[in-house]
C-alpha positions in Angstrom: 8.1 -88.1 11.4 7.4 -86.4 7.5 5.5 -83.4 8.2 5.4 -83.3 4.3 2.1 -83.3 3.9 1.0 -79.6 5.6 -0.2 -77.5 3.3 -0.7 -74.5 5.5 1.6 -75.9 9.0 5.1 -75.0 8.2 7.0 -77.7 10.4 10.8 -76.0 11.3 13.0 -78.4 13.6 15.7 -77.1 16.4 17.4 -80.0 18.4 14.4 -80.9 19.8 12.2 -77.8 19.7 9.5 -78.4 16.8 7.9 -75.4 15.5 4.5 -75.3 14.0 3.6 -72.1 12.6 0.2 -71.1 11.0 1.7 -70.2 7.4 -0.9 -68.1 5.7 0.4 -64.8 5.9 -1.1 -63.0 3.2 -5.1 -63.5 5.0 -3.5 -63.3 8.7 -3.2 -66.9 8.9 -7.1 -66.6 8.6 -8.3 -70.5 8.8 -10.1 -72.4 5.7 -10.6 -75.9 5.5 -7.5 -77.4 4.5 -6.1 -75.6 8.1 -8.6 -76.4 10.0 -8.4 -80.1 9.1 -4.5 -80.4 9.6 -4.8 -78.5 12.9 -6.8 -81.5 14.0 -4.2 -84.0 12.9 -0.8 -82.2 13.6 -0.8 -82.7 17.6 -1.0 -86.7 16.7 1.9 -86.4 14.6 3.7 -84.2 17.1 2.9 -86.9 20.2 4.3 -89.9 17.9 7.7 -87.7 17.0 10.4 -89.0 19.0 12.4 -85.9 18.1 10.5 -83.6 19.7 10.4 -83.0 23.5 8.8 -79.1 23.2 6.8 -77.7 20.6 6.4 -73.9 19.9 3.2 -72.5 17.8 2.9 -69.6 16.1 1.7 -67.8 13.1 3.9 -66.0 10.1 3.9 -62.2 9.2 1.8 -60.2 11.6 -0.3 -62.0 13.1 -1.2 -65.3 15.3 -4.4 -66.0 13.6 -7.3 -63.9 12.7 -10.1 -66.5 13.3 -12.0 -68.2 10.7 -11.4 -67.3 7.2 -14.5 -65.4 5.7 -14.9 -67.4 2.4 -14.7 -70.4 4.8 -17.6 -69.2 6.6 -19.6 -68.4 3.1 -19.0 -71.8 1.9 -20.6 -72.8 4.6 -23.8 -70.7 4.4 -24.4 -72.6 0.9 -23.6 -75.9 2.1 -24.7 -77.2 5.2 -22.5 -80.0 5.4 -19.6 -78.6 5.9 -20.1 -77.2 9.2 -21.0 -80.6 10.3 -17.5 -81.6 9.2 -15.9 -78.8 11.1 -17.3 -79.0 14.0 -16.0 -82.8 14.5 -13.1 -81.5 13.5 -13.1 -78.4 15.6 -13.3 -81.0 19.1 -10.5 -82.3 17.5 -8.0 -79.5 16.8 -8.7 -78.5 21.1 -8.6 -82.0 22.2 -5.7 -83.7 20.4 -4.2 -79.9 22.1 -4.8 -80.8 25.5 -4.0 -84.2 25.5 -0.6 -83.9 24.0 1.7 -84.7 26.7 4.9 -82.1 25.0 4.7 -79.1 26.7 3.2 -76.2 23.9 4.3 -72.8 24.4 2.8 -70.2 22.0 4.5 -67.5 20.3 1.8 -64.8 20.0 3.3 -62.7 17.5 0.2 -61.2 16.5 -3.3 -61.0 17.5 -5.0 -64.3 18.0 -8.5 -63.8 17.3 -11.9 -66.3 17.5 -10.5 -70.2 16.7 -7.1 -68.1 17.0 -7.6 -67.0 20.7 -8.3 -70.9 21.5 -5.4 -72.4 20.0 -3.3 -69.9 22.1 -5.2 -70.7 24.9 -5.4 -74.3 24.7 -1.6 -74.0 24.5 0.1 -74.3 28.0 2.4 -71.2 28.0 1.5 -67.7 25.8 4.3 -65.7 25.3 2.9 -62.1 23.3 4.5 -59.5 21.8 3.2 -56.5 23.9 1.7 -55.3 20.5 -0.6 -58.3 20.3 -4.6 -58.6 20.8 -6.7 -60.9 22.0 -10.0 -61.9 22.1 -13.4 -64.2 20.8 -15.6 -62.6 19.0 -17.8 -65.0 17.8 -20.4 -63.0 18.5 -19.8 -60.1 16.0 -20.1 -63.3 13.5 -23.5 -64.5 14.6 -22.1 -67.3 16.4 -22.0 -69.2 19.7 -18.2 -68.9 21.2 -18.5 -73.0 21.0 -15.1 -74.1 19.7 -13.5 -73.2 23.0 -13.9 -70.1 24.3 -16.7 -71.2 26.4 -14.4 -73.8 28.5 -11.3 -71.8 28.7 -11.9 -68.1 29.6 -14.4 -69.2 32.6 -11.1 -71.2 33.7 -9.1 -68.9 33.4 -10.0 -65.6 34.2 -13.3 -66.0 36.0 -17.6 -66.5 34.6 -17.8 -63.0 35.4 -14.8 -61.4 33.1 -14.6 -64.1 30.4 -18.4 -63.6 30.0 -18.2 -59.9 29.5 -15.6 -60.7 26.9 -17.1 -63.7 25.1 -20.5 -61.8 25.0 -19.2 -58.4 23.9 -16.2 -59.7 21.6 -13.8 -57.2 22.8 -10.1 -57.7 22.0 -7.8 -57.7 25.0 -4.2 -55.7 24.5 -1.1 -58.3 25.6 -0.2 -56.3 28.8 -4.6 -56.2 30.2 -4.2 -60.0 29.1 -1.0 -60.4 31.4 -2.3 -58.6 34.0 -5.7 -60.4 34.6 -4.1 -64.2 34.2 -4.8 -64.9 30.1 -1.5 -65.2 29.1 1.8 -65.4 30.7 3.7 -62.8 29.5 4.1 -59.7 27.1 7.1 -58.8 25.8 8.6 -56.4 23.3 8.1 -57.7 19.5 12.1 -57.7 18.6 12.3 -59.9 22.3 9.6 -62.5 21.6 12.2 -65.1 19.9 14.7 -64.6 22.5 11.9 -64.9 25.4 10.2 -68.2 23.9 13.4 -69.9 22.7 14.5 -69.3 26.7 11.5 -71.0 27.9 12.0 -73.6 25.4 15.3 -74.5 26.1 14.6 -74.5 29.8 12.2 -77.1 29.0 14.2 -79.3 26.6 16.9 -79.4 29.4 14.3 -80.4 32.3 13.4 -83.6 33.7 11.1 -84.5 30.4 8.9 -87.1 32.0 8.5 -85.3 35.0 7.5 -81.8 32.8 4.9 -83.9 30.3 2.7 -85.8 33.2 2.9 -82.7 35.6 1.2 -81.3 32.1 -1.2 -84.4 31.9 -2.4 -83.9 35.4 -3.0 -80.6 35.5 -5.1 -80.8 32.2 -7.1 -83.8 33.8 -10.0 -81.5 34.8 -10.0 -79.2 32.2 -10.3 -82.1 29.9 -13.4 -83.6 32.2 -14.8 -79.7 32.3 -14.6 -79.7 28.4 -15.8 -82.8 28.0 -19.3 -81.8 29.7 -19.4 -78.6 27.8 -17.8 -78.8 24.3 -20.6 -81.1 22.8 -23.3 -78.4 23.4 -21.4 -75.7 23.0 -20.4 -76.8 19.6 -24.1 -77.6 18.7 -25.1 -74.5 20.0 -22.9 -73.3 17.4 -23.9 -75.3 14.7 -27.7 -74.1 15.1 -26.7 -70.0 15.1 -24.7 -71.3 11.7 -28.0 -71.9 10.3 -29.2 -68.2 11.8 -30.0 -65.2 9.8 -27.6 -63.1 11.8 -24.8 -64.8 11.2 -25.5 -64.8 7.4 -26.0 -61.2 8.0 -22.2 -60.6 9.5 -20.1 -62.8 6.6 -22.1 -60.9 4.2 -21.4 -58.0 5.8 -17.9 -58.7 6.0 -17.5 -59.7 2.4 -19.4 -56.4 1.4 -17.3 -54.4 3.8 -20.3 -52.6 5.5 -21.8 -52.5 9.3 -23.6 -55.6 10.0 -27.4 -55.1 10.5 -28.5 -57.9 13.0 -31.8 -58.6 13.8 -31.6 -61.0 16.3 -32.9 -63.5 14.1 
């Protein structure tokens, strides 16, 4: 498989461990366009790669992934059509996740924030450094927690937790994560290789068609759940795009100052 192509997916090959890391460093692997539109491709690639029985994703530098990338976000505020685009897109990048049969683990080295806390959790290990956060804050942008966060955190860790955290945005330290069913494990930040390349070896050296359809089967229902709710969460979404408030929070952000909704 040529993996050439990724401009921000830097594609790193051990036996038959593939790893996919979210290679924007410098904006906390923050994602624009060109990522969001090879996140929704790579997990086709991946499932037609012979050479790869496991796949571990992660991010570079010091984080997992920030979210959404602001300018992203402004671009969209001038022109509407691109969050049309991104939100086929978006059922894309957590679909073609869920219904690749390799087992994913994720390599949280940093926080995983917003679209960064789904693609962790769409992943079917997490494996943190005990200094990472996580957490969907949509809301502190103006937006509807549609790309995700609404199907998995319910599943998760319960309505009544994952709708305290969706609706407030508060990030979760590794450890609280661990402890209330998130994510599978924290571990110290100089460990995290040695813990995720013993999972993935432990995989690789398992009964492969037995590990990848024990996957498919348990994702059959979350796939049916996210089926009934992703459409209307993700036009939900699309509408408080369109919303002063949301305006309100990227130019906030860009103009580094409190944001000032008004519930408009």
């Amino acid at each position: 498989m040529d993996y050439s192509s990724y401009q921000h997916l830097l594609i790193e090959r051990r036996d038959k461990v593939l790893r996919v890391t979210l290679n924007r460093p410098d904006v906390l692997n923050a994602v624009n366009a060109r990522l969001h539109y090879e996140l929704s491709h790579i997990w086709d690639d991946v499932m037609y790669d012979d050479e790869v029985d496991v796949v571990v994703l992660t991010g570079a530098g010091r984080a997992f992934s920030a979210g959404g990338d602001f300018p992203w976000l402004l671009e969209g505020l001038k022109d509407r059509s691109v969050g049309k685009l991104s939100s086929y897109e978006a059922k894309r990048v957590v679909f073609n996740l869920l219904e690749c049969e390799k087992p994913v683990i994720c390599r949280m080295n940093g926080d995983a924030i917003g679209l960064g806390a789904t693609l962790a959790l769409c992943c079917d290990m997490v494996i943190a450094a005990d200094t990472a956060r996580i957490g969907d804050p949509h809301v502190r942008a103006g937006l509807v927690a549609g790309d995700g966060g609404a199907v998995l955190w319910p599943q998760l860790i319960g309505y009544v937790r994952a709708k305290y955290y969706l609706m407030t945005g508060d990030l979760i330290e590794a450890a609280d994560a661990v402890s209330m069913g998130l994510i599978n494990r924290a571990v110290p930040a100089d460990g995290l290789d040695a813990a995720v390349d013993t999972l993935a070896d432990k995989l690789v050296n398992g009964a492969t068609k037995a590990i990848r359809w024990t996957k498919v089967s348990a994702n059959i229902a979350l796939k049916q759940l996210a089926h009934g709710v992703f459409d209307a969460g993700m036009a939900y979404e699309l509408m408080t795009q369109v919303a002063d408030d949301h305006a309100e929070a990227v130019h906030s952000f860009v103009e580094k100052r409190k944001a000032r909704f008004t519930g408009s």
